[in-house]
PDB file of N, H, CA, C and O in Angstrom:
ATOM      1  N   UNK A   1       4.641  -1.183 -22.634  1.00  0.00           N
ATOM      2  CA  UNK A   1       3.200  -1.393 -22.616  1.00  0.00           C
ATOM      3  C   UNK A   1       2.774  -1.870 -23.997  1.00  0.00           C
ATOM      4  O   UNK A   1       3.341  -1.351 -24.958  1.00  0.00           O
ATOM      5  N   UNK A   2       2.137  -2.505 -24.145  1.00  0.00           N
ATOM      6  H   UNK A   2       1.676  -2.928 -23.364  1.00  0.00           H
ATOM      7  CA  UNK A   2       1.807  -3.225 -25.460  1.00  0.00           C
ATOM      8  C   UNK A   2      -0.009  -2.996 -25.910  1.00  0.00           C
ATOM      9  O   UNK A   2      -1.038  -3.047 -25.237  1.00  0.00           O
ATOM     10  N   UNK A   3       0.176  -2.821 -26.883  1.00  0.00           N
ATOM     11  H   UNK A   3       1.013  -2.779 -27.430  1.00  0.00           H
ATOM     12  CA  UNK A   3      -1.071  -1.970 -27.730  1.00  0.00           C
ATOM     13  C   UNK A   3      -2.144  -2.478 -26.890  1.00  0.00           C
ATOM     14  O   UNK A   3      -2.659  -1.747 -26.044  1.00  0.00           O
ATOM     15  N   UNK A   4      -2.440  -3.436 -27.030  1.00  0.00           N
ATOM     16  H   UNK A   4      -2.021  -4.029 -27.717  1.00  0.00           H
ATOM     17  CA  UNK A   4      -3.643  -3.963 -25.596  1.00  0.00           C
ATOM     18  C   UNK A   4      -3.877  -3.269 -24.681  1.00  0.00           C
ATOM     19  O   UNK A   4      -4.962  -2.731 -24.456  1.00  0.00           O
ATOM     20  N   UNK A   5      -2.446  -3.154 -23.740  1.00  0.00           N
ATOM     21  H   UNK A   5      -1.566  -3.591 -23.922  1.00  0.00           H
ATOM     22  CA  UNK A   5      -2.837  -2.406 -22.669  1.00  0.00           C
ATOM     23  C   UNK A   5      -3.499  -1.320 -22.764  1.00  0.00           C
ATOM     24  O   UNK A   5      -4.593  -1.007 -22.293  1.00  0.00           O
ATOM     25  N   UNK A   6      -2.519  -0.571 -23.622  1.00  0.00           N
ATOM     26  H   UNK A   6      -1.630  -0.825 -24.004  1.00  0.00           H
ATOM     27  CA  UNK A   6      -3.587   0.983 -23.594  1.00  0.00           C
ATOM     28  C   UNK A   6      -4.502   1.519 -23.649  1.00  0.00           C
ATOM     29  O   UNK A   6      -4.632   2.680 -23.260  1.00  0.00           O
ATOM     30  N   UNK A   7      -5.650   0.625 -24.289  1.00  0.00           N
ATOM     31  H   UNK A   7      -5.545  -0.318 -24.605  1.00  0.00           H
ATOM     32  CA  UNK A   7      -6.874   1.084 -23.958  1.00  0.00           C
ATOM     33  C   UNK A   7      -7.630   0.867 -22.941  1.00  0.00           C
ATOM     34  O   UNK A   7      -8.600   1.542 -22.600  1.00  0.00           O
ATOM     35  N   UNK A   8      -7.110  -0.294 -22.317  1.00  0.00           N
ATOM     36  H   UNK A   8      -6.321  -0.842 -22.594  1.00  0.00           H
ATOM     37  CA  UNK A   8      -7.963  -0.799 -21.121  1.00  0.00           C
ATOM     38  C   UNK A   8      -7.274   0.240 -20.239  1.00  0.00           C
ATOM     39  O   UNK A   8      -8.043   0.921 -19.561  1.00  0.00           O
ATOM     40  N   UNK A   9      -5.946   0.494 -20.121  1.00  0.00           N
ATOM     41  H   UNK A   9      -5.321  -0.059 -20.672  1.00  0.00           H
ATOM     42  CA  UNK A   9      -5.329   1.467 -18.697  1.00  0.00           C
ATOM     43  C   UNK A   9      -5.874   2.575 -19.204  1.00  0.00           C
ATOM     44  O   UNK A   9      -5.980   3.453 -18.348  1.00  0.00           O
ATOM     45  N   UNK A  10      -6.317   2.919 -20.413  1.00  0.00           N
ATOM     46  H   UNK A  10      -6.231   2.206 -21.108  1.00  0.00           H
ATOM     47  CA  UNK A  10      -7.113   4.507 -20.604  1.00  0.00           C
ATOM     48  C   UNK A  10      -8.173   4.720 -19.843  1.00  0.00           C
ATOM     49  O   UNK A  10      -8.387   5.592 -19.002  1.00  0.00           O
ATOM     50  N   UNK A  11      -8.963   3.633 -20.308  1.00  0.00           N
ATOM     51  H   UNK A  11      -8.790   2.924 -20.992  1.00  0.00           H
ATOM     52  CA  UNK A  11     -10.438   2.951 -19.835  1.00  0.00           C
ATOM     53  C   UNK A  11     -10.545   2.911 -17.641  1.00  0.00           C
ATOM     54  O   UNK A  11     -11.500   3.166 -16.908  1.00  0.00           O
ATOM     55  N   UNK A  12      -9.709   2.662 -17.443  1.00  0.00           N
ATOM     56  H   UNK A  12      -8.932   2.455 -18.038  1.00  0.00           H
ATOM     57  CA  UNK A  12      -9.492   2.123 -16.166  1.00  0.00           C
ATOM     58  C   UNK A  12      -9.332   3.920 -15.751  1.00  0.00           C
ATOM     59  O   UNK A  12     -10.298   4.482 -15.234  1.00  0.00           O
ATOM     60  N   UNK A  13      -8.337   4.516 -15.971  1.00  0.00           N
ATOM     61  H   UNK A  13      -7.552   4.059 -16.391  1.00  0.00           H
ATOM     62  CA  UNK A  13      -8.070   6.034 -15.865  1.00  0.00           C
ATOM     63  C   UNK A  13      -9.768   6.534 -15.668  1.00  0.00           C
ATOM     64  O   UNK A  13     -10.452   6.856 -14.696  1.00  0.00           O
ATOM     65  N   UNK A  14      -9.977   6.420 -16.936  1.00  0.00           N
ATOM     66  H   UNK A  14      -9.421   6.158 -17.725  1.00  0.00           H
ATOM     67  CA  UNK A  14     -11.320   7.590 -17.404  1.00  0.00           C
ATOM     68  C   UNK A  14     -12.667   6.809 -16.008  1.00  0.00           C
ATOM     69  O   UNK A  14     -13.598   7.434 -15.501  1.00  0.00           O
ATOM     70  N   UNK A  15     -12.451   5.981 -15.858  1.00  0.00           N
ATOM     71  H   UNK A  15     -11.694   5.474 -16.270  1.00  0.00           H
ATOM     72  CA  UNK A  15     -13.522   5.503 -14.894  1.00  0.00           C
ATOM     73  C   UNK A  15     -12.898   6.293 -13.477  1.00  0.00           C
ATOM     74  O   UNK A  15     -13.251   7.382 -13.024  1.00  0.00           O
ATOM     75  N   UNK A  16     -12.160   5.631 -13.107  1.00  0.00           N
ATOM     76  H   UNK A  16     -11.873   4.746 -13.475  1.00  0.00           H
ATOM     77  CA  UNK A  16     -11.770   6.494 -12.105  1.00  0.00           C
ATOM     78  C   UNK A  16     -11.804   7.924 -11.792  1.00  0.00           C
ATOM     79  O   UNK A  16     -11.743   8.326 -10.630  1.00  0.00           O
ATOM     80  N   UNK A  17     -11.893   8.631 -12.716  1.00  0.00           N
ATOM     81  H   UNK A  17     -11.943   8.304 -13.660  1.00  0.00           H
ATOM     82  CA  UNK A  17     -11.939  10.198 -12.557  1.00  0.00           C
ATOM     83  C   UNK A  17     -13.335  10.135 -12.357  1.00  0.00           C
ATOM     84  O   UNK A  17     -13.804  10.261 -11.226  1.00  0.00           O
ATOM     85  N   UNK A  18     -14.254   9.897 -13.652  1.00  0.00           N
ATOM     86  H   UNK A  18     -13.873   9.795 -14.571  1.00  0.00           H
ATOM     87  CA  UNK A  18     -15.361   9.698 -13.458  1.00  0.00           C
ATOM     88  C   UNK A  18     -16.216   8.751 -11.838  1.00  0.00           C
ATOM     89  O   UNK A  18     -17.436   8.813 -11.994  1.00  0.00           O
ATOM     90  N   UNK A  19     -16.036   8.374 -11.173  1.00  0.00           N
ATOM     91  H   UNK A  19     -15.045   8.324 -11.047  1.00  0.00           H
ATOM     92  CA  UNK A  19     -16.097   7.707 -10.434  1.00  0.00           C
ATOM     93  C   UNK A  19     -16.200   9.009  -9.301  1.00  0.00           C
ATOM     94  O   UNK A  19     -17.338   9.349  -8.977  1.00  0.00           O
ATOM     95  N   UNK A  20     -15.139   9.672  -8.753  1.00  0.00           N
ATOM     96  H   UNK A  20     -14.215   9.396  -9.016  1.00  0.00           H
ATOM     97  CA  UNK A  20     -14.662  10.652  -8.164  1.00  0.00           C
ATOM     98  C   UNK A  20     -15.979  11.762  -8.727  1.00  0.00           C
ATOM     99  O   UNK A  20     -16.232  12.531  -7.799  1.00  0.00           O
ATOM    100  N   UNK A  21     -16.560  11.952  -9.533  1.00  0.00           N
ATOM    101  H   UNK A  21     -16.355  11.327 -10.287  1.00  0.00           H
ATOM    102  CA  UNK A  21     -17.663  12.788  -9.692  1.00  0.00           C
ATOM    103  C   UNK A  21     -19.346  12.305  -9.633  1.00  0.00           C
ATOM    104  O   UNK A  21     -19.905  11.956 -10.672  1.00  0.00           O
ATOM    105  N   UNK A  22     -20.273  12.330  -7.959  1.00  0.00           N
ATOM    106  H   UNK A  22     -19.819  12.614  -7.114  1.00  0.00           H
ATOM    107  CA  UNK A  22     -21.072  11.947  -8.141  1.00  0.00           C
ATOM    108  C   UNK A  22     -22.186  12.639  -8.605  1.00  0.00           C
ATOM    109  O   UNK A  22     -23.201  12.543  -7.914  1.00  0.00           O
ATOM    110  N   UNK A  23     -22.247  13.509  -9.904  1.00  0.00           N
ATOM    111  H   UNK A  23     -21.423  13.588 -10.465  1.00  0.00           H
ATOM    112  CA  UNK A  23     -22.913  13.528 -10.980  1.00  0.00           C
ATOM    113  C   UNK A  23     -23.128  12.378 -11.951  1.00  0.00           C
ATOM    114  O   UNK A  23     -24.006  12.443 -12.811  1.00  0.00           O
ATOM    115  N   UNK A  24     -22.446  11.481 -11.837  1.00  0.00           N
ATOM    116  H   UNK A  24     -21.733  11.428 -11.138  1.00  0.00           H
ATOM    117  CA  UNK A  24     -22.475  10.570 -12.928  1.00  0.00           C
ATOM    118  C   UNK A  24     -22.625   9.168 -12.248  1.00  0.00           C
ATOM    119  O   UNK A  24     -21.933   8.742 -11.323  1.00  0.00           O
ATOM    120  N   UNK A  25     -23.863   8.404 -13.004  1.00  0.00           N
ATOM    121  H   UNK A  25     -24.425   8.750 -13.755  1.00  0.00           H
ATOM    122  CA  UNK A  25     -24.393   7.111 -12.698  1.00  0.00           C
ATOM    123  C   UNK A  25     -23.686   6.216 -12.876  1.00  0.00           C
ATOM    124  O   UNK A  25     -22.861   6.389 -13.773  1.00  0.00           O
ATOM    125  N   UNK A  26     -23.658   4.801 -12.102  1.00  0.00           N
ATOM    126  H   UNK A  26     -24.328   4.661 -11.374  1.00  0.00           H
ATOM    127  CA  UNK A  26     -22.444   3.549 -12.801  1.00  0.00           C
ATOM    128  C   UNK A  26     -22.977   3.530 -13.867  1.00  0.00           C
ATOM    129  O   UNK A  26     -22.212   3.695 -14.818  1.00  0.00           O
ATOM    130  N   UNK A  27     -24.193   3.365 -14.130  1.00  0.00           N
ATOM    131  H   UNK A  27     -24.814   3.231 -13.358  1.00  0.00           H
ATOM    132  CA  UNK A  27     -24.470   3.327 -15.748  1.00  0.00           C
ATOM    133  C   UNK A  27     -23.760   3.941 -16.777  1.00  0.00           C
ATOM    134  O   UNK A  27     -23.118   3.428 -17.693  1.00  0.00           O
ATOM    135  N   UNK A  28     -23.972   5.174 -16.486  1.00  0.00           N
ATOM    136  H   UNK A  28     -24.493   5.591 -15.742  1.00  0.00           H
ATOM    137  CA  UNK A  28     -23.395   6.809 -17.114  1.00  0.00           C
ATOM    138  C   UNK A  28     -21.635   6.288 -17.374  1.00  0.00           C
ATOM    139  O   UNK A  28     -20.840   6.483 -18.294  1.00  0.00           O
ATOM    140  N   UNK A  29     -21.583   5.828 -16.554  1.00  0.00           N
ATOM    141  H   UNK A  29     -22.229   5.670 -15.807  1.00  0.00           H
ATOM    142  CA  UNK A  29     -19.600   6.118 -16.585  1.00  0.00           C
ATOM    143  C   UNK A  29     -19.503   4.560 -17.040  1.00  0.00           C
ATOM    144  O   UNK A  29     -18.557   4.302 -16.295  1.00  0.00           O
ATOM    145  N   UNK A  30     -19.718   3.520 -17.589  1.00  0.00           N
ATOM    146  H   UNK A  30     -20.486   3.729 -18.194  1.00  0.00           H
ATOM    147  CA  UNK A  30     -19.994   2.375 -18.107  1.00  0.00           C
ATOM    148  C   UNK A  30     -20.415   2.670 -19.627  1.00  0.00           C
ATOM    149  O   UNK A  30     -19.866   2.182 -20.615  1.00  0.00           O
ATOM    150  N   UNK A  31     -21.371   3.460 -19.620  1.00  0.00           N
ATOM    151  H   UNK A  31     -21.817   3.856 -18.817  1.00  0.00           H
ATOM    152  CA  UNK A  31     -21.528   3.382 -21.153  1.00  0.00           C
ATOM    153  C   UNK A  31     -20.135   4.823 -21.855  1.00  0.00           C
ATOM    154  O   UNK A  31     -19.699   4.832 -23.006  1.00  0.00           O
ATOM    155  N   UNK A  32     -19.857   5.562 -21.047  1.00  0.00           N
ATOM    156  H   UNK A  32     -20.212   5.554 -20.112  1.00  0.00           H
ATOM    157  CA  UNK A  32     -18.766   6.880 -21.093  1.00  0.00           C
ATOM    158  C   UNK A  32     -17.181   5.868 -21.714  1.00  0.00           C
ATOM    159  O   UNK A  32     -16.342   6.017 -22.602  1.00  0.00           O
ATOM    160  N   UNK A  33     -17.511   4.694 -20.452  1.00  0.00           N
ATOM    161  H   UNK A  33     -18.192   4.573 -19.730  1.00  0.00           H
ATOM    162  CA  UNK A  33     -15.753   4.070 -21.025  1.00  0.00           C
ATOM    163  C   UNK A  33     -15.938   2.716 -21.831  1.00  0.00           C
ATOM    164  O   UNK A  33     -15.165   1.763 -21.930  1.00  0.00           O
ATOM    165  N   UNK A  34     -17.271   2.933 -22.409  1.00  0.00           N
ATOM    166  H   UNK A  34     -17.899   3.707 -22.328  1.00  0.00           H
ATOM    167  CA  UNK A  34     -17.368   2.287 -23.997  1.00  0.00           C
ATOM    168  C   UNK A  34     -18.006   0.924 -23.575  1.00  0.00           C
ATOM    169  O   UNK A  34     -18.342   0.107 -24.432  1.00  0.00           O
ATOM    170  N   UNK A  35     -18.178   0.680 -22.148  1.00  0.00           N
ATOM    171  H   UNK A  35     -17.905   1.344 -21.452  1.00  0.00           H
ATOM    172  CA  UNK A  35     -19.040  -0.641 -21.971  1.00  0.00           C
ATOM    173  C   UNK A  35     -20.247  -0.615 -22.315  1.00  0.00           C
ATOM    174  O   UNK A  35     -20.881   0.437 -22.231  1.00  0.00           O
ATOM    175  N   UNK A  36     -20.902  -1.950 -22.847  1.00  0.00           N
ATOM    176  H   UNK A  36     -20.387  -2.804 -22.915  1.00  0.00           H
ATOM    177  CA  UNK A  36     -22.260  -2.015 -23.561  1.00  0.00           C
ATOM    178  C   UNK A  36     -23.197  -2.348 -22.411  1.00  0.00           C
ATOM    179  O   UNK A  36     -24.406  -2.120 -22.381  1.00  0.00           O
ATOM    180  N   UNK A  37     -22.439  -2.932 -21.450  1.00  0.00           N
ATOM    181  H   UNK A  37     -21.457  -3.117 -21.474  1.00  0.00           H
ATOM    182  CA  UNK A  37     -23.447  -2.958 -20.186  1.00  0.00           C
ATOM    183  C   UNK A  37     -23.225  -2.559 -18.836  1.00  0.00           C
ATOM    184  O   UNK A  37     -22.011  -2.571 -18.629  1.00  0.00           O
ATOM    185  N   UNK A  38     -23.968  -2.157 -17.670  1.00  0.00           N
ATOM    186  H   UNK A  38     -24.954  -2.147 -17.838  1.00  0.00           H
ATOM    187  CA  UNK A  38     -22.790  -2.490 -16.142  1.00  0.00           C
ATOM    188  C   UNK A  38     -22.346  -2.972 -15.911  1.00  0.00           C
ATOM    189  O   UNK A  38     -21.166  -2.724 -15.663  1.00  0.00           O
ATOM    190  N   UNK A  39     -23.076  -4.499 -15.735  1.00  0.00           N
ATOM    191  H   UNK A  39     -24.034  -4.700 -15.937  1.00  0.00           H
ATOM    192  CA  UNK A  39     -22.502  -5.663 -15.481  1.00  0.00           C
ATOM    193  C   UNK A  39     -21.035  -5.901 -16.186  1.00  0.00           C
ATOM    194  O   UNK A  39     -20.217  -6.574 -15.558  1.00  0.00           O
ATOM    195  N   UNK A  40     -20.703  -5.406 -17.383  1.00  0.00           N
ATOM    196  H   UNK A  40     -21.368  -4.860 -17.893  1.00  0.00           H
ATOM    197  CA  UNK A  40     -19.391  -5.445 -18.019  1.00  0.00           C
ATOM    198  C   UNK A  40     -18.345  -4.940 -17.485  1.00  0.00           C
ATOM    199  O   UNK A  40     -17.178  -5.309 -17.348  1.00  0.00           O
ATOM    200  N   UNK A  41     -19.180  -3.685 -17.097  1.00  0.00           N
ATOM    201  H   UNK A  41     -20.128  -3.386 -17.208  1.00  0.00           H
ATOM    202  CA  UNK A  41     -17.938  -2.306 -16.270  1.00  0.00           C
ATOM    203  C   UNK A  41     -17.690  -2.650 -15.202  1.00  0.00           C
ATOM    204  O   UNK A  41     -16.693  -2.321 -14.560  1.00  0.00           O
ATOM    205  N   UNK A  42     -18.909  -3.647 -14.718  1.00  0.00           N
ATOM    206  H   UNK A  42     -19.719  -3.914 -15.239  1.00  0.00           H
ATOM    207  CA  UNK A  42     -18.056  -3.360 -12.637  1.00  0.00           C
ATOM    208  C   UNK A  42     -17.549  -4.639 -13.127  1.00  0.00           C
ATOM    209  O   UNK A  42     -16.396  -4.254 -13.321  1.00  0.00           O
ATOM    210  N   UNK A  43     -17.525  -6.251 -13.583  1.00  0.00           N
ATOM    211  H   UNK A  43     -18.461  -6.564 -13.425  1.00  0.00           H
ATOM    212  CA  UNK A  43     -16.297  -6.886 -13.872  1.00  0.00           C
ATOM    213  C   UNK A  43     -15.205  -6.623 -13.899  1.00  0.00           C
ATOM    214  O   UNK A  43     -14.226  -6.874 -13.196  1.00  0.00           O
ATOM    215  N   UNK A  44     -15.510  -5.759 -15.295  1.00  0.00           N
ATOM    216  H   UNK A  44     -16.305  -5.555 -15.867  1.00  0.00           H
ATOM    217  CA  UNK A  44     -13.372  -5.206 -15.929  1.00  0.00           C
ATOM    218  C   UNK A  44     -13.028  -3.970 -14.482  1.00  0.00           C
ATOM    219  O   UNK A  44     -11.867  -3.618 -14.273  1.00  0.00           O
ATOM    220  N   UNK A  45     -14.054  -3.504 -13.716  1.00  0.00           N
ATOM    221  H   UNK A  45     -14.997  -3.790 -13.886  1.00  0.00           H
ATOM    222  CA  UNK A  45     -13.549  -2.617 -13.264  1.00  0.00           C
ATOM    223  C   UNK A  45     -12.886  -3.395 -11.601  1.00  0.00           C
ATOM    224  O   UNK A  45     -11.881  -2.964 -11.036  1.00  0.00           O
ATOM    225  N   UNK A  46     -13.629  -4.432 -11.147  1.00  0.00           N
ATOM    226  H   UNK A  46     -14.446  -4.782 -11.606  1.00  0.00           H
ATOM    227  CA  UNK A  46     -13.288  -5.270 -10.418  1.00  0.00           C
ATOM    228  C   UNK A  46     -12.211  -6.134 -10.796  1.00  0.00           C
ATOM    229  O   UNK A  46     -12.013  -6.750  -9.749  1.00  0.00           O
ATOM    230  N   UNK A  47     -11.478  -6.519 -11.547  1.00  0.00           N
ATOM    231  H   UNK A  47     -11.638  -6.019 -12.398  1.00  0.00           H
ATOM    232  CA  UNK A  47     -10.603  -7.046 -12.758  1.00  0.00           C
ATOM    233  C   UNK A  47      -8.978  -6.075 -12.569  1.00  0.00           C
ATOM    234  O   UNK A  47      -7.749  -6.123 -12.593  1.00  0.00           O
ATOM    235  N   UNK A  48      -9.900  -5.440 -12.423  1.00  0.00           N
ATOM    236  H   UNK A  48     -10.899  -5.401 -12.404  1.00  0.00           H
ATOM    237  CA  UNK A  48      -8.630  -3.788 -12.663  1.00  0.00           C
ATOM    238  C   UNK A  48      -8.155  -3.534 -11.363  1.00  0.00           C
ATOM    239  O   UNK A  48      -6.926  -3.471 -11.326  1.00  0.00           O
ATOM    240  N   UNK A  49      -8.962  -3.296  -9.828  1.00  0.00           N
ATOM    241  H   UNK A  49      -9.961  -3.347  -9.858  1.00  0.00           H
ATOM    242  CA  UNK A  49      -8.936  -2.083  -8.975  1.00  0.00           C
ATOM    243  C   UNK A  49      -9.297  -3.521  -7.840  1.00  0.00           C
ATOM    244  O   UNK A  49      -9.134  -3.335  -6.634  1.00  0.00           O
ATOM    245  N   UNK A  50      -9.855  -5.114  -8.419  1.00  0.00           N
ATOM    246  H   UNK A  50      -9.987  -5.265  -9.399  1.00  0.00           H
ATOM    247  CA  UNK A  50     -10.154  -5.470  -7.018  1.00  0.00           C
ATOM    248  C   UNK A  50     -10.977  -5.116  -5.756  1.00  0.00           C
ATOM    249  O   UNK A  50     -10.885  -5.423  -4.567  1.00  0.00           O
ATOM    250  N   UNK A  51     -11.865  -4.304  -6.528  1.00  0.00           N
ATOM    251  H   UNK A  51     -11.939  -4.055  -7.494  1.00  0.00           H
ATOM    252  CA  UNK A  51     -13.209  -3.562  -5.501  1.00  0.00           C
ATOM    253  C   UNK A  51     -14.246  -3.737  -6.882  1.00  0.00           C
ATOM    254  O   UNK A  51     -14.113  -4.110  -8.048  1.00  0.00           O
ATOM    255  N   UNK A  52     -14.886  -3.445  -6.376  1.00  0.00           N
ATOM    256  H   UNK A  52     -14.994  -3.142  -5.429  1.00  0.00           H
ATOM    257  CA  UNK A  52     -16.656  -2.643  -7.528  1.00  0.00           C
ATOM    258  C   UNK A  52     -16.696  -1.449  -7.662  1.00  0.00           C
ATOM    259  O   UNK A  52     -16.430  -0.878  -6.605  1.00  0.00           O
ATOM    260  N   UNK A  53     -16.976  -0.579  -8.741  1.00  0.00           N
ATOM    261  H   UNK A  53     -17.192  -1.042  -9.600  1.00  0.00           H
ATOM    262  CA  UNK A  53     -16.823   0.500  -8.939  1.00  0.00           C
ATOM    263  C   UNK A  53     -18.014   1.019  -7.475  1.00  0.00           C
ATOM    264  O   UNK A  53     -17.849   2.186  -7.121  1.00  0.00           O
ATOM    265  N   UNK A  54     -18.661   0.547  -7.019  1.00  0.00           N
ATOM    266  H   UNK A  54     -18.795  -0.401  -7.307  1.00  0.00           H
ATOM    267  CA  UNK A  54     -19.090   1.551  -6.305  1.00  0.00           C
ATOM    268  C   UNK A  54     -19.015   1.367  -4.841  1.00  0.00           C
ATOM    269  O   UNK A  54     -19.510   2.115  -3.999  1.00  0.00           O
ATOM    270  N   UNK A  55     -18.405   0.389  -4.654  1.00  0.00           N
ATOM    271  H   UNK A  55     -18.003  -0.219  -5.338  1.00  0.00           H
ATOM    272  CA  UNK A  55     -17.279   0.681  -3.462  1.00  0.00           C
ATOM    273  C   UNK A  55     -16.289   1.464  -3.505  1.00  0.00           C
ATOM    274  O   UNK A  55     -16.130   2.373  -2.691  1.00  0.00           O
ATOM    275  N   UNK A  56     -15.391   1.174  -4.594  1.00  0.00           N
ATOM    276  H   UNK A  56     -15.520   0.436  -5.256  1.00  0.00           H
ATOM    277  CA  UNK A  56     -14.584   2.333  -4.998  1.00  0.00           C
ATOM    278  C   UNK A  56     -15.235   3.435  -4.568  1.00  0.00           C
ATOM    279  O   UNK A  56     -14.792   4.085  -3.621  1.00  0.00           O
ATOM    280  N   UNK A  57     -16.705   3.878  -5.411  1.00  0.00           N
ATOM    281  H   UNK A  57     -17.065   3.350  -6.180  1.00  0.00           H
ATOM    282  CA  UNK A  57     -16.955   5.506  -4.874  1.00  0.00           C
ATOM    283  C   UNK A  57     -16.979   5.746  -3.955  1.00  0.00           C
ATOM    284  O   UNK A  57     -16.341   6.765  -3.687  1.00  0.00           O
ATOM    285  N   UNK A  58     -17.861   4.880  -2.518  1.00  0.00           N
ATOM    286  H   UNK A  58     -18.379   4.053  -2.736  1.00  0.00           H
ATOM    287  CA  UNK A  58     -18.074   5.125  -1.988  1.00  0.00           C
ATOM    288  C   UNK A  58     -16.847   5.104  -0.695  1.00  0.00           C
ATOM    289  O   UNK A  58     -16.998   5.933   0.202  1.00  0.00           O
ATOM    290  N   UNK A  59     -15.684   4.181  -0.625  1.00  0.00           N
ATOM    291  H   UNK A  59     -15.561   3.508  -1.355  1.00  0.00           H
ATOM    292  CA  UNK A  59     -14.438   4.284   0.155  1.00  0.00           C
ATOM    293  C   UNK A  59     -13.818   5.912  -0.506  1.00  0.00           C
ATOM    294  O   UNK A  59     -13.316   6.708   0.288  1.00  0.00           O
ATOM    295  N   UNK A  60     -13.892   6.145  -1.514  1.00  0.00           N
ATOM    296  H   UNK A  60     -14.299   5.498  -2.159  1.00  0.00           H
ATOM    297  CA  UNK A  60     -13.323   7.908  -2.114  1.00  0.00           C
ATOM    298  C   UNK A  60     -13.638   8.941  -1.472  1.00  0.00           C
ATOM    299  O   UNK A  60     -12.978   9.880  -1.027  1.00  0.00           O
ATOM    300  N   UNK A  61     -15.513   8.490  -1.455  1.00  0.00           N
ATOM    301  H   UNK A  61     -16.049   7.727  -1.817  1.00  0.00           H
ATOM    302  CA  UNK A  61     -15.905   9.881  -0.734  1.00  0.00           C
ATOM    303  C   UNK A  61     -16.039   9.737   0.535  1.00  0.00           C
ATOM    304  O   UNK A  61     -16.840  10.514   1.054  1.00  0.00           O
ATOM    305  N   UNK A  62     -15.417   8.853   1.343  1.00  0.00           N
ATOM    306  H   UNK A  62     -14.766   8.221   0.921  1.00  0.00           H
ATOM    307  CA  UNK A  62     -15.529   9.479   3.002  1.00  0.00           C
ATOM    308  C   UNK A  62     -14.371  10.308   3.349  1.00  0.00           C
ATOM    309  O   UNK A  62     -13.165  10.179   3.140  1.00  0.00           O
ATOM    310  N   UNK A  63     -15.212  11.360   4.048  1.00  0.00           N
ATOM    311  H   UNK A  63     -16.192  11.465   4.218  1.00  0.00           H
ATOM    312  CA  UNK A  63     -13.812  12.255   4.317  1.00  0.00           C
ATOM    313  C   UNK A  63     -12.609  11.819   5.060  1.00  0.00           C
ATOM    314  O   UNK A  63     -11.649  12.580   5.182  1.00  0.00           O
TER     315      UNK A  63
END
């Protein structure tokens, strides 16, 4: 893994957990994994996972 990666696969991690807890706003978990905007986070997070972070949530939480 090369120094690059690691922060973004940290970044990608920490959203995901966060994601899994709906206490916390896309906003909230966007500015949490150091993005300056949403629009930034659901990109890199669409970038990453190939969904939107809040599809992501919302395919997580159906039982």
């Amino acid at each position: 893994m090369s120094y690059h990666a690691l922060p973004e696969e940290t970044r990608r991690d920490l959203a995901e957990g966060l994601l899994r807890d709906e206490r916390h706003s896309l906003a909230e978990i966007a500015f949490l994994t150091g993005f300056s905007e949403q629009s930034a986070f659901t990109r890199a997070f669409k970038r990453w996972m190939g969904t939107t972070p809040a599809s992501y949530r919302k395919d997580r939480l159906l039982p």
